[in-house]
N, C-alpha and C positions, 0 to 999 in steps of 0.2 A: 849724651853718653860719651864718653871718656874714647877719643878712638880707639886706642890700645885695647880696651874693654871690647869694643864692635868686634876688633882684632881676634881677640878669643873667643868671643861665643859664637863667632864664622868659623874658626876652626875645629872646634867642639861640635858642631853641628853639621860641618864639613864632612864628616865623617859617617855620616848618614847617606850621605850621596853615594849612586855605584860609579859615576863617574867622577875629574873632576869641574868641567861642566856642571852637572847638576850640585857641585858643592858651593859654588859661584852663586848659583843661582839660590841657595840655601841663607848662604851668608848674606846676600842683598836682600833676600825679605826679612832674616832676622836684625835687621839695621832698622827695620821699618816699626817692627817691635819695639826694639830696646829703644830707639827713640820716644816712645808715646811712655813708655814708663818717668816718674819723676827722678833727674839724676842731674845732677852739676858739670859744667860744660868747664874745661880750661880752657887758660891763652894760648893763640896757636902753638908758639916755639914750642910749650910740655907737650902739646897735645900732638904735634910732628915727633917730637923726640920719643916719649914713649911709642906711638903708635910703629917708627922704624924698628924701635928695637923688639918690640913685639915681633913683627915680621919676620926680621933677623931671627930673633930664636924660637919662630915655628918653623922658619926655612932650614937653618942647622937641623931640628930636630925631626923632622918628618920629610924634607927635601922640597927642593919650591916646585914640584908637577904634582905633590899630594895634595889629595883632597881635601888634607886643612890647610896645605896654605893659598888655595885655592879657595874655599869658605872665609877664609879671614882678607882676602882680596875682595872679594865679592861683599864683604862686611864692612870693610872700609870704603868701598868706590861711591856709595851716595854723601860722603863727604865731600868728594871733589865739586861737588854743588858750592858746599861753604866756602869752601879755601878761595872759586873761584869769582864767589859773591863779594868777598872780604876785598878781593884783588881790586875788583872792577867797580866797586862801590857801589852792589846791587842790595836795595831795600830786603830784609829778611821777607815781608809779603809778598815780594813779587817771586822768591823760592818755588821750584816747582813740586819738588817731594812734598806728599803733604806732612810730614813730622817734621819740616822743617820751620811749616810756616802757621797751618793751623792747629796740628795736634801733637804740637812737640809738648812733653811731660812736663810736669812744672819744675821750676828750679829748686834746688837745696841746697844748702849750705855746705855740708859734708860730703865724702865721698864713699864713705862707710860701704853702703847698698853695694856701689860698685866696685870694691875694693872683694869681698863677698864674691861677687860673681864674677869677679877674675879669678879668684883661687876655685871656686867650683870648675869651670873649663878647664884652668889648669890639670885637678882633678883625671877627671874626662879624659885629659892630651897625655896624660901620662900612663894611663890603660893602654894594653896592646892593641892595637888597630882591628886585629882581627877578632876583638871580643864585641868591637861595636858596628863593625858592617853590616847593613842587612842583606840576605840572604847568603850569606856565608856562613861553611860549616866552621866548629872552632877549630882553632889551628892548621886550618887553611889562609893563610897569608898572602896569596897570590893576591896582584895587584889587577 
């Protein structure tokens, strides 16, 4: 998956969490998902540059202590497995995630699928926060 992608659907789902703790922790199991789904992987350089500028503009938009930029951290962090496999010239089997070694989704050519579910979280990121927190009355915004 596209990190930028992991990027959003942490933050999208970030948002579920009451803390941002438990958004981290949202955003790292949905990494484990969108992995096993079939999606097309870039060369690191796009895949660093999109995935900053993802950051950067959940950071700007929601402030880097909110619970999506906290889900889109937590979405991104089982890559640093790859970056630092890539680094050290460690065999993709020897991976410990397992979507990274046995049950990663099969490759595709396109990026269509995840092109889609960036603009869905988009979506999502662009509702007012406090229409998607759970247990929150509406228009209650308190953090």
């Amino acid at each position: 998956m596209i990190v930028g992608v992991h990027a959003l659907i942490g933050a999208a789902l970030g948002r579920l969490g009451r803390t941002p703790g438990q958004a981290f922790c949202l955003g790292f199991a949905s990494h484990l998902v969108a992995d096993a789904i079939p999606h097309r992987d870039l060369e690191a350089p796009t895949e660093g540059a999109i995935a900053a500028a993802a950051l950067v503009c959940i950071g700007l938009a929601h402030g880097v202590e909110s619970r999506e930029f906290m889900g889109a951290l937590g979405a991104i962090a089982p890559d640093a497995e790859n970056l630092a496999a890539r680094a050290l010239g460690v065999p993709e089997e020897k991976l410990l995630l397992p979507t990274h070694n046995r049950y990663h989704g099969a490759k595709v050519d396109n990026v269509l699928g995840q092109v889609a579910l960036a603009l869905g979280c988009i979506a999502v990121l662009a509702l007012p926060a406090s229409d998607c927190a759970p247990g929150r009355a509406r228009g209650n915004t308190s953090r």
